[in-house]
Structure formats: C-alpha cells, structure tokens
C-alpha positions, 0 to 999 in steps of 0.5 A: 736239523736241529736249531740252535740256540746261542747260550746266553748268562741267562739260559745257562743259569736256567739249565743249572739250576735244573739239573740242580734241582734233579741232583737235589731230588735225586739225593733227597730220595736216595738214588744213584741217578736222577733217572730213577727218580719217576720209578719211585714217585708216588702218585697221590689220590686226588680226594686230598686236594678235593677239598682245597680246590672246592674251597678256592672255587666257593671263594671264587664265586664268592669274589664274583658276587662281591663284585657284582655288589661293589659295581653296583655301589659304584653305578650309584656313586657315578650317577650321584657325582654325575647329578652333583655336577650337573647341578654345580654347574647350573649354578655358576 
C-alpha cells in the first residue's frame, strides 16, 4: 500500500512548477510531450568541464594552503595576546 501524503500550499507549488519547468522543456525543443524530451537530449563529452573542475580543485587546495597560513598567524596573535595579558596583570 502506498503512503500518503497530505498535500499541502507548499508540495502543490513544488509539483507545478515541475511539471512547468517539463512543459517549458518540452516547448523549448520542440516536441509533442514532454516524454520525448530524454530521446532528444544530447550527451556532452566530459573534457569540457575538465578544465573548470581542475580550476576549482587548484583553487581549493589553494584556500587550504591559505588556511594553513592564516592559522598560523592566528597561533601567533594568540600567544602574543596571551603574553600581553599575563604581563598586564602582573602589574596591577
């Protein structure tokens, strides 16, 4: 047995814009019925996005390395703070 689901304001937006964005789809191509749609999509070659997604991965490990400097610096302002305080309140 199937479950059930009450259909609220929100599920009813979410299945009309789908069926929508099918019926949009549909038309952009020029087709009778959206189910025609994936017999006409066409499959892309993946070395077109090879290169953007090589370019995120360096950017990535590039942030990391970034990182790794910033804590770095931060060890230090923490240690230096740490000191200062020490010191201020030996001297009250």
């Amino acid at each position: 047995m199937a479950r059930r689901r009450k259909l609220t304001p929100r599920i009813l937006r979410k299945i009309i814009a789908e069926e929508s964005r099918k019926i949009n789809e549909t038309l952009e191509m020029g087709l009778k019925h959206p189910s025609e749609a994936p017999k006409r999509t066409k499959e892309v070659d993946a070395s077109k996005y090879a290169d953007s997604l090589e370019a995120c991965m360096d950017y990535y490990k590039m942030c990391c390395i970034k990182e790794e400097k910033v804590l770095e610096h931060l060890k230090i302002i923490r240690e230096a703070k740490r000191r200062l305080k020490k010191k201020l309140i030996s001297k009250i």
